[in-house]
LUMKOLFI-954281 format. One record per residue (C-alpha): x, z, y; residue number from 1. Coordinates in steps of 0.1 Angstrom, whole numbers, plus 5000, padded with zeros to 4 digits. Example, Ala and Ser with C-alpha at 12.3 -4.5 7.8 and 13.67 -1.06 7.14 Angstrom:
residues 2
R_x_z_y_k
R_5123_5078_4955_1 $
R_5137_5071_4989_2 $
END
This chain:
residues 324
R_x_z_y_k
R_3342_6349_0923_1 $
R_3380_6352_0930_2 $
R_3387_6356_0967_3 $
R_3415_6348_0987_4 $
R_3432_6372_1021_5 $
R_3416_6345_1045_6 $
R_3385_6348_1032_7 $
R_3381_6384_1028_8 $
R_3400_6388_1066_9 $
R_3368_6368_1074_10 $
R_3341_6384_1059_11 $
R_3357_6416_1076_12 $
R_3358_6403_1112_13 $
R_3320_6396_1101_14 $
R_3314_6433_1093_15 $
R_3331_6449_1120_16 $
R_3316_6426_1149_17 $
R_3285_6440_1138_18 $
R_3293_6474_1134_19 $
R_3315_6473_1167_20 $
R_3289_6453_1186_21 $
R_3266_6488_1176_22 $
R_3288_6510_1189_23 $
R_3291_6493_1222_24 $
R_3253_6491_1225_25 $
R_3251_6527_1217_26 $
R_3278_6534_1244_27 $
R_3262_6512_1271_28 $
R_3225_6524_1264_29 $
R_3234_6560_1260_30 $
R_3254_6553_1298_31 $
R_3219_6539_1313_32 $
R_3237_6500_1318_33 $
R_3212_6482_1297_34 $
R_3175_6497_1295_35 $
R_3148_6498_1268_36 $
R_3145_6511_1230_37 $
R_3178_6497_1209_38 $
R_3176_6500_1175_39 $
R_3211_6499_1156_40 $
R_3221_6479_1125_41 $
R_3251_6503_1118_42 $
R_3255_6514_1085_43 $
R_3242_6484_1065_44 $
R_3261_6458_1074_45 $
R_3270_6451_1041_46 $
R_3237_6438_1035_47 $
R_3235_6406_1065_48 $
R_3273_6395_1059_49 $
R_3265_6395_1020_50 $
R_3233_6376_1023_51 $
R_3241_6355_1048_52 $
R_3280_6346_1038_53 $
R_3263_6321_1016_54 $
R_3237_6305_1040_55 $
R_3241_6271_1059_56 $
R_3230_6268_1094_57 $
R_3203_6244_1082_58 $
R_3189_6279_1061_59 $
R_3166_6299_1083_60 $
R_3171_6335_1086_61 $
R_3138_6358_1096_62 $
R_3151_6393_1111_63 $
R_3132_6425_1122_64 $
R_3138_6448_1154_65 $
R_3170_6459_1140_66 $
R_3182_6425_1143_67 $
R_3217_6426_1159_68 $
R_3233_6425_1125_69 $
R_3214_6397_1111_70 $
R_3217_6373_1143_71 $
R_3257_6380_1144_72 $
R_3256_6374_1102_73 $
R_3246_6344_1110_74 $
R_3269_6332_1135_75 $
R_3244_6337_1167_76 $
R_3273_6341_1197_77 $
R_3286_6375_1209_78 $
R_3289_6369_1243_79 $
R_3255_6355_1246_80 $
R_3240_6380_1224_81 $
R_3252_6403_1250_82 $
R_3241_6385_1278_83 $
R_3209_6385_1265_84 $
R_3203_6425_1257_85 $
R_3219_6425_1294_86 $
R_3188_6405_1304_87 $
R_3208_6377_1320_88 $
R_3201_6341_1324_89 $
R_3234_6331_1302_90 $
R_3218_6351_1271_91 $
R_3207_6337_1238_92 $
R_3172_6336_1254_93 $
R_3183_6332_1287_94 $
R_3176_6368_1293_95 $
R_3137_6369_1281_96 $
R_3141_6377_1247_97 $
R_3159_6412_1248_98 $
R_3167_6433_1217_99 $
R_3135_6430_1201_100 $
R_3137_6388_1203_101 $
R_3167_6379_1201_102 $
R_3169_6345_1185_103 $
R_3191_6313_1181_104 $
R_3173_6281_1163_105 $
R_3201_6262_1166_106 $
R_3218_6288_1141_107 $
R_3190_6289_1118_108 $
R_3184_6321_1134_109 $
R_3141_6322_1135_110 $
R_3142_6356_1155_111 $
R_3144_6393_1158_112 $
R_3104_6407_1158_113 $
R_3090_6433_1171_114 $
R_3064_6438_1147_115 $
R_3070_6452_1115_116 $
R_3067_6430_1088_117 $
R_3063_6404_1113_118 $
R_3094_6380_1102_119 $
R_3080_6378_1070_120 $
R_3054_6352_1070_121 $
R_3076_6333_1096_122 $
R_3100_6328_1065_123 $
R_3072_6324_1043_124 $
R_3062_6294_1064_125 $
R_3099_6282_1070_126 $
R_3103_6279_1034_127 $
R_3075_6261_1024_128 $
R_3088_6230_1053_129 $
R_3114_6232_1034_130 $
R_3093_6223_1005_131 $
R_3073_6197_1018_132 $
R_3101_6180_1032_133 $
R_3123_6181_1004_134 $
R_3157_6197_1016_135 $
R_3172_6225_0994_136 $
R_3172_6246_1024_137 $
R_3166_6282_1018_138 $
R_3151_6308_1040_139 $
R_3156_6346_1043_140 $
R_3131_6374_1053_141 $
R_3150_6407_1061_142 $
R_3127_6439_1066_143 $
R_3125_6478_1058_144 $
R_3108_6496_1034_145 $
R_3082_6503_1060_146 $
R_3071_6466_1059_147 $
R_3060_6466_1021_148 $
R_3031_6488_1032_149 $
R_3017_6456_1056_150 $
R_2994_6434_1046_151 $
R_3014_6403_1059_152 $
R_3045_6416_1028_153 $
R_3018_6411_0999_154 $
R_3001_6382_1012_155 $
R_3031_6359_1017_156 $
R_3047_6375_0985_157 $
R_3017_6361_0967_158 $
R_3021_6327_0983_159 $
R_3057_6328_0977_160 $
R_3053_6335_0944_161 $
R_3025_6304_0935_162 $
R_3039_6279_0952_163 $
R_3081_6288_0943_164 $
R_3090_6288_0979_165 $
R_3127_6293_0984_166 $
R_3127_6323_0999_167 $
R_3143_6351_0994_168 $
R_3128_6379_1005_169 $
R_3156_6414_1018_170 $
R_3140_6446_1013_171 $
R_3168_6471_1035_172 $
R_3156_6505_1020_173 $
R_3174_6529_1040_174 $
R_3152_6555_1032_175 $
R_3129_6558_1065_176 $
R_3101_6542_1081_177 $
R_3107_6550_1117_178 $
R_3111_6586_1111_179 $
R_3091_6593_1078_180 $
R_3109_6597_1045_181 $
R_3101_6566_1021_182 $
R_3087_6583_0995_183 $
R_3060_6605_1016_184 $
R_3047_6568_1021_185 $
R_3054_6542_0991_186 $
R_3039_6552_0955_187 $
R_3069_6539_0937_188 $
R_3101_6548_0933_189 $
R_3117_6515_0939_190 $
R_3100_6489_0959_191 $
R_3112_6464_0938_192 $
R_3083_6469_0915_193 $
R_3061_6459_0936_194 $
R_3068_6425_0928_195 $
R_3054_6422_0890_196 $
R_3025_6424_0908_197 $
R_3032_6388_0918_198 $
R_3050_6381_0889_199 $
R_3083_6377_0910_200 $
R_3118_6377_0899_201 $
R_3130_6415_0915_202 $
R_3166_6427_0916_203 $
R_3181_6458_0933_204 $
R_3220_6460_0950_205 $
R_3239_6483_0959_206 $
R_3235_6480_0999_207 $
R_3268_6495_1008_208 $
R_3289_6474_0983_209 $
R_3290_6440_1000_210 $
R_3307_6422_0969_211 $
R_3273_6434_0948_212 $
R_3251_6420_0975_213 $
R_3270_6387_0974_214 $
R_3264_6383_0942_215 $
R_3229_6391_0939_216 $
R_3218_6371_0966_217 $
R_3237_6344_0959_218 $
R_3223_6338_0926_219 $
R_3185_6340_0941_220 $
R_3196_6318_0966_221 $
R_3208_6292_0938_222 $
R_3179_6301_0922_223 $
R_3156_6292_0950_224 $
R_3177_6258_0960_225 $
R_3168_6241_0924_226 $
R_3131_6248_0930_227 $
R_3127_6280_0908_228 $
R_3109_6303_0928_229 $
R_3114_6334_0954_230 $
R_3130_6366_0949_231 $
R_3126_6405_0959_232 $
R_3158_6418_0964_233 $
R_3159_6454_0974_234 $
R_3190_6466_0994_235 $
R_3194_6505_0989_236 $
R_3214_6516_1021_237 $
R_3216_6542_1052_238 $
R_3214_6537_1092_239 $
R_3241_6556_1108_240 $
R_3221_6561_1138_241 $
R_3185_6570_1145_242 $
R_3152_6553_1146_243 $
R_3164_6543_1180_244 $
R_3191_6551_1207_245 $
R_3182_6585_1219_246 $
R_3166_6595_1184_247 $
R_3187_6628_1174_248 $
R_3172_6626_1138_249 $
R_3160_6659_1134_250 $
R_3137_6648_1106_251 $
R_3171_6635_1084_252 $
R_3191_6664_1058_253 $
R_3224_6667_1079_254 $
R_3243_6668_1047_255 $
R_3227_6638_1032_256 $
R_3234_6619_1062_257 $
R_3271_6630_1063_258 $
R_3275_6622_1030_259 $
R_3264_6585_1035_260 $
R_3281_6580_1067_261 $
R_3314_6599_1054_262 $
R_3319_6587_1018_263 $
R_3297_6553_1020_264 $
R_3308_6536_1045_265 $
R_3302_6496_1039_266 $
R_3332_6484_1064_267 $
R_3357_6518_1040_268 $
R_3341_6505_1004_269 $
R_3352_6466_1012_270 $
R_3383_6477_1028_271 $
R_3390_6498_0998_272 $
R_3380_6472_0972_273 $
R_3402_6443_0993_274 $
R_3437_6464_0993_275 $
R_3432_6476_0958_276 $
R_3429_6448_0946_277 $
R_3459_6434_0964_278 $
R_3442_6406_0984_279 $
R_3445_6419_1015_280 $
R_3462_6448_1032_281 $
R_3454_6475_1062_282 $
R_3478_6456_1086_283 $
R_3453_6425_1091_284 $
R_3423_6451_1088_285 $
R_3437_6468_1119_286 $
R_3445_6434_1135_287 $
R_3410_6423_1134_288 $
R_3398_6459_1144_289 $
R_3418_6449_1179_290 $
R_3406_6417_1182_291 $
R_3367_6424_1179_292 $
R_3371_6450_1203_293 $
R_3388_6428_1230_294 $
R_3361_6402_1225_295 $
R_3332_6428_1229_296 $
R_3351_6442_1263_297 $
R_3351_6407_1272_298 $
R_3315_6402_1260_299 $
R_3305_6428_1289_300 $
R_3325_6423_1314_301 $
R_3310_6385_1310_302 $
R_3276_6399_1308_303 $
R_3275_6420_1335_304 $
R_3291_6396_1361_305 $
R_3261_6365_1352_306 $
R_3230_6361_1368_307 $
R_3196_6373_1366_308 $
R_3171_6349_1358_309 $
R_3158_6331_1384_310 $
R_3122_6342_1394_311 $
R_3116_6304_1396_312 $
R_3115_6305_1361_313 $
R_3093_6329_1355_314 $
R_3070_6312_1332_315 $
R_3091_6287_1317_316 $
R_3101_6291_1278_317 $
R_3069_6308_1269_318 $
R_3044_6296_1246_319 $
R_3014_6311_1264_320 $
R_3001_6314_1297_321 $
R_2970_6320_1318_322 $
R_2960_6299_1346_323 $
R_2928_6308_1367_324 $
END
């Protein structure tokens, strides 16, 4: 594909909300303004904007509890986002949902989870409405390399697989499951081969090289709107930050981890890539740069001046609830 300035500008803005958006959080956490675990998107941002750049709103989008990046990939609001990890009444989820639930329907945006693996079926079952009903919608199930280990991976892979759903399903390998090293826990080397077992089309990308993720996803996604079938694509990439905010990553080689965040930077490599090539220069990077950041200041400075949610509301906008 031949891109234009505009185009790339955007797809940068994309990048860099995210990445900024995860630098506030780590700031505001780290300060004691918003309480609870965070966990960060930073590093493989790459992998949401790529996927995602070639989604409709109608497409549904299943994320995991490192969500952030996926929900803004998607076009879920800032300032609501931030609301919402804020716990404010103005928030995505009117402050209910927090990090670990952060969701936007509207957006085709199904949900952070909490559960690992847990966004996974959710897709699974998004895509086959999309079946029955006979749209070419698409949906997408982001998870870590932890989740192929779950029962709930290999059961809706199989379903996937028999019925070609149009799913595609987003392994992001970046190496750990919480704070164990991949390979101590998964027998293979890749995790795409897990799917001949299910006799699924498997491809693997380059997770900090947006332009390979782009194209890799968007042919399973064209694959999957003319009917023929899911696939496994496996996302090799790196967190920048820990398991969590406050996680110092004493289990991680410091020189490995340098050389990821240093040399393989996702936001550097499409920078790189953009001015090379003569498309776009370092002038409109910058100008972006300033632009995210004034709309994150805003973002909290919004956030922190709404309301709580009103305790009359309580147990309104959940599903369940016990009455004696």
């Amino acid at each position: 594909m031949e891109w234009t300035g505009p185009e790339l500008l955007e797809i940068y803005r994309r990048m860099r909300t995210i990445r900024s958006f995860e630098e506030k959080l780590h700031e505001l956490v780290s300060a004691g303004k918003i309480g609870g675990f965070m966990h960060l998107y930073a590093g493989q941002e790459a992998i949401a904007v790529g996927v995602c750049a070639q989604l409709s709103q109608a497409d549904t989008v299943g994320s995991t509890h490192r969500g952030h990046g996926h929900c803004v990939a998607k076009g879920v609001d800032v300032k609501a986002m931030m609301a919402e990890l804020f716990g404010r009444s103005t928030g995505t989820n009117r402050g209910k949902g927090g990090s670990m639930h952060i969701a936007d329907v509207e957006k085709g945006m199904l949900g952070a989870n909490g559960i690992v693996g847990g966004g996974i079926p959710l897709v699974t079952g998004a895509a086959l409405t999309a079946q029955v009903l006979g749209t070419e919608n698409v949906a997408v199930g982001f998870f870590g390399d932890g989740a192929t280990n779950q029962g709930q991976f290999h059961e809706s892979l199989t379903m996937a697989s028999n019925w070609k759903l149009p799913v595609l399903y987003v392994c992001e390998n970046n190496g750990f499951g919480e704070f164990t090293p991949t390979e101590f826990v998964v027998p293979v080397k890749d995790i795409v081969e897990r799917a001949s077992a299910y006799g699924m089309r498997a491809v693997i990308a380059d997770g900090m090289d947006f332009f390979d993720v782009y194209e890799k996803a968007g042919e399973a996604i064209e694959l999957a709107r003319k009917g023929e079938g899911p696939t496994l694509l496996e996302c090799k990439t790196y967190r920048f930050y820990g398991h969590y905010v406050g996680d110092q990553t004493p289990y991680r080689n410091k020189e490995e981890a340098e050389d990821w965040i240093q040399n393989r930077d996702p936001l550097d490599i499409f920078e790189s890539r953009a001015t090379e090539a003569g498309v776009a220069d370092a002038e409109g990077f910058r100008q972006i740069d300033g632009e995210v950041a004034a709309l994150l200041n805003a973002a909290v400075e919004e956030a922190e001046a709404a309301p709580l949610p009103s305790t009359d509301e309580v147990l309104t906008d959940v599903y369940v609830r016990y009455e004696s």
